[in-house]
C-alpha positions in Angstrom: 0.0 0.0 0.0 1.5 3.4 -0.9 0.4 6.6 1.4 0.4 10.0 0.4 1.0 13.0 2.4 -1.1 15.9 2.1 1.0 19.0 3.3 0.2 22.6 2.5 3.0 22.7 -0.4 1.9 19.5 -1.9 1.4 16.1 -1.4 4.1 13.6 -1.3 4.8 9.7 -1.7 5.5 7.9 2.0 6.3 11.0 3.9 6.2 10.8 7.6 3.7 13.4 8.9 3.6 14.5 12.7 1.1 17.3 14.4 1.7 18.7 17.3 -1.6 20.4 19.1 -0.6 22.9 22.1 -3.4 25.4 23.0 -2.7 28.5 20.9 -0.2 26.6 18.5 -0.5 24.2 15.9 3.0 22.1 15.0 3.1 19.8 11.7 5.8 18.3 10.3 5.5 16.8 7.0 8.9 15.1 6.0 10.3 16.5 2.3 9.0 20.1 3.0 9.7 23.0 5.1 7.5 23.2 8.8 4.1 24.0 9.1 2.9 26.3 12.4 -0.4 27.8 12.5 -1.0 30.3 15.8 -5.2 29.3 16.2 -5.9 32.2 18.4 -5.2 34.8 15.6 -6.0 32.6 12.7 -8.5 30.2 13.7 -9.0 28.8 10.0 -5.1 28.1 9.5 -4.6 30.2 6.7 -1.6 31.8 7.6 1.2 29.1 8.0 3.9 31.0 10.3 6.3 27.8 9.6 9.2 29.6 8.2 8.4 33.1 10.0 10.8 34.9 11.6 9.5 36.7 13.9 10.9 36.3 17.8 8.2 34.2 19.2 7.7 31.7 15.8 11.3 30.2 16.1 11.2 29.8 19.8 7.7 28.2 19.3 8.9 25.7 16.7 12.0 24.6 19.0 9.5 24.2 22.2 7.2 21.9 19.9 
């Protein structure tokens, strides 16, 4: 059986997929593409993927998850 990955780039042959659910944060990792973090309390819908984001509390965030 072959399973496919739905990430937000793409989808992708036999990737390992993890999510990570703490409160305010949403943590996915999708092996093959870049990480996926959603903040639900200003973004409820996760539209706006904060993954690769900058911003002082988004890395500290992604290392804690």
């Amino acid at each position: 059986m072959t399973i496919w990955a739905a990430c937000s780039r793409g989808w992708t042959r036999g990737a390992h997929t993890k999510m990570i659910f703490g409160g305010r944060w949403k943590y996915i990792r999708c092996e093959g593409f870049d990480l996926i973090l959603f903040n639900l309390e200003t973004g409820p819908d996760e539209l706006v993927d904060l993954g690769t984001s900058d911003t002082t509390l988004h890395p500290e965030t992604r290392t804690r998850m």
